[in-house]
N, C-alpha and C positions, 0 to 999 in steps of 0.2 A: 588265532592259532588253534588249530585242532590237534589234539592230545589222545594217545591211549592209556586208559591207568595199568596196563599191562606193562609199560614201557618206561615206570617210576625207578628210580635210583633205591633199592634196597637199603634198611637202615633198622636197626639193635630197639628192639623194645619186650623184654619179654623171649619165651619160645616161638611167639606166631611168625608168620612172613608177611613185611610192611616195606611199603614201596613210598617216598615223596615222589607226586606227581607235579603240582604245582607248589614252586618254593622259590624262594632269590635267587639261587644258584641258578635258575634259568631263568630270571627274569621278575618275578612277582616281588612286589614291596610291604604287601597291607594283608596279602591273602595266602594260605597255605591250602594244600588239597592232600590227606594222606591214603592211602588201599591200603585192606586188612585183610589175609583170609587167614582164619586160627583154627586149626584141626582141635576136638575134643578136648577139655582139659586145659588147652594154652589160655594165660594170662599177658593180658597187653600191663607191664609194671603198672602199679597206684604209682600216681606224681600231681602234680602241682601245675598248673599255668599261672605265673605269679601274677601277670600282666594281660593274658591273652584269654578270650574266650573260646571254646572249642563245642562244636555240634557233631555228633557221631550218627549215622544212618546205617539200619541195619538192610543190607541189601539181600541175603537169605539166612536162614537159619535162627537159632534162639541163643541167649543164652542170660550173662546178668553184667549190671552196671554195678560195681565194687565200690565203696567205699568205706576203709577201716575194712570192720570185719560184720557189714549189712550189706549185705547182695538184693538188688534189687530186679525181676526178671525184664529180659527185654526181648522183642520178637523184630521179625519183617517187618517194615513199611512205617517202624518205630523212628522217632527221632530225639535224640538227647542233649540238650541243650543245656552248657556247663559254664556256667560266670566263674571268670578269675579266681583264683585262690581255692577250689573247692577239688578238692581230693578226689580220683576218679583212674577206673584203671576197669576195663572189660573183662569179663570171663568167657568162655564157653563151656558152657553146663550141662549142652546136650552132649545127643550123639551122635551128632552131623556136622556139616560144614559149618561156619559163622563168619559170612562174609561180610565185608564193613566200609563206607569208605567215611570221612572224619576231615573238618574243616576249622581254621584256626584263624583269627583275627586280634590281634596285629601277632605276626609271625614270630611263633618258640624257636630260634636256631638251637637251643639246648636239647630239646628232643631229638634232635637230627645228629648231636656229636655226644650221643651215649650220656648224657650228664643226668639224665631222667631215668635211665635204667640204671639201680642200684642193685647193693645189695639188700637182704629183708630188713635185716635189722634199720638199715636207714631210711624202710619206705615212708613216706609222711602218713601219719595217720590222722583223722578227723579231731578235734580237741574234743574233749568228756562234755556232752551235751547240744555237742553243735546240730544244728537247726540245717539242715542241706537246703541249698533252694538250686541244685539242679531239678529240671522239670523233662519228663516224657511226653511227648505227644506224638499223634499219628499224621503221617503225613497228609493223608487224605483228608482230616478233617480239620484242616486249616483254616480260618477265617477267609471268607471268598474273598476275592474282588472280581468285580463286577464288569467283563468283559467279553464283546461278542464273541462267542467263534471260542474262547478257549475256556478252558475250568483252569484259574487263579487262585492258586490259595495260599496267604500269609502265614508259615508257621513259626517261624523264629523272628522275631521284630522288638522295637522298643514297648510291647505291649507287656510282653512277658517277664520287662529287666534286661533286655539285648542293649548294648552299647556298642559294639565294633561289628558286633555279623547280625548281615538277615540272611534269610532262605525261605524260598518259597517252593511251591508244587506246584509245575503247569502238567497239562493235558492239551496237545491238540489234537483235534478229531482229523481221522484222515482225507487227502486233499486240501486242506487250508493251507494258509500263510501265516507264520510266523515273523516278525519281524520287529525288532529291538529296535529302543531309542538307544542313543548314544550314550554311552558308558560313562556315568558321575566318578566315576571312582572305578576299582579294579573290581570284575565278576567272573564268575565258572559258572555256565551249563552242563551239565551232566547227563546223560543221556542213559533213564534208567531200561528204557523200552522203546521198541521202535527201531525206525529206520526214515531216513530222508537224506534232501539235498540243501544244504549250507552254500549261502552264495557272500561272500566279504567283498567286497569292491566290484572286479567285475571276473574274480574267481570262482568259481563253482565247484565242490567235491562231495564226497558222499558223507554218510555219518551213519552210526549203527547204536546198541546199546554198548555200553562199558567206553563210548568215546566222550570228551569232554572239550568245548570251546573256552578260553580265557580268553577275556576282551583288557585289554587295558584303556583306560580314558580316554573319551572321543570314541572307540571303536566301537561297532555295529554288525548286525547279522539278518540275514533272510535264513528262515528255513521252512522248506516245503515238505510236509510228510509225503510219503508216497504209498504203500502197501498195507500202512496197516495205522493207527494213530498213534502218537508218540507221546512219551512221560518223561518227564527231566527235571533236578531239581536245579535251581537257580543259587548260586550262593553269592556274595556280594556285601561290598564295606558299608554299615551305613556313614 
């Protein structure tokens, strides 16, 4: 199924504009996909995933990762990877755009029915001394794996404390082939750069940046760059 995250269902967090793209309501059981874009100044509320772990990807701009009252900064090509129960809420700090898109495993439906946007007084704040083990890292320099033809790189995985989400950064160089083994479980490709043709059975359509494919189990994909080489990230249950 190919997806535009322009095309997400609107939903209350904060002043920014937040879109669910991928969520049960249409389908997904294990994986969430959410869009952020937050003009200057907007806070995505601090909240809690009590059960769920959540990865956030900065797609332009800067800004910081909140928790309590320690901001910590974060840029492009950033990724934040957030284990259960740890307090976390985005800022934008600059004076630009802060686009974002933000993935969850096993699915919050609380975020989605306002229960997560409070008011101040009842935001969760970190307890006196807590030790955070959210972690930044950059996409780019993910742990490779080692495959002809593309650049592989493991960034979120059970290495770092991951239990329910991996994510990775592919590269393919343009004119190659891309093509997925069959889906363990439920995944999104994301299509941060580029352009090409996605072929599922014996369909063929196009795809561009800001598109994204969800595979549910068993399914599978070809995709051929065509103009220029493409950059996607992978997200997926372990």
């Amino acid at each position: 199924m190919i997806l535009k995250i322009e095309d997400g269902i609107a939903f209350t967090m904060g002043k920014g504009k937040n879109w669910r793209v991928v969520h049960p309501e249409m389908g997904s059981q294990e994986i969430t996909m959410n869009y952020a874009l937050h003009l200057p100044g907007v806070e995505f509320t601090q909240h809690i995933h009590e059960y769920s772990e959540d990865v956030i990807i900065i797609l332009e701009g800067e800004g910081s990762i909140r928790q309590g009252d320690k901001y910590t900064s974060i840029k492009k090509d950033e990724i934040i990877f957030i284990p259960a129960g740890e307090v976390h809420g985005t800022v934008n700090t600059s004076n630009g755009l802060l686009r974002m898109v933000s993935f969850q495993s096993p699915p919050d439906m609380a975020l989605y029915r306002g229960e997560k946007d409070k008011n101040v007084k009842a935001i969760p704040r970190p307890t006196k001394g807590h030790r955070s083990e959210v972690v930044i890292l950059t996409l780019q320099k993910g742990s490779p794996i080692f495959i002809d033809e593309f650049e592989w790189r493991s960034v979120v995985c059970k290495n770092i404390g991951a239990k329910h989400l991996g994510v990775d950064y592919i590269v393919i160089k343009k004119g190659k082939h891309f093509e997925t083994d069959k889906a363990k479980k439920e995944e999104i490709y994301f299509i941060i750069n580029g352009s090409g043709i996605v072929k599922i059975g014996n369909n063929r359509e196009s795809i561009k940046n800001n598109n994204l494919l969800y595979l549910k189990s068993g399914e599978k994909f070809t995709l051929e760059s065509n103009s220029s080489e493409i950059s996607l990230i992978r997200a997926y249950v372990l």
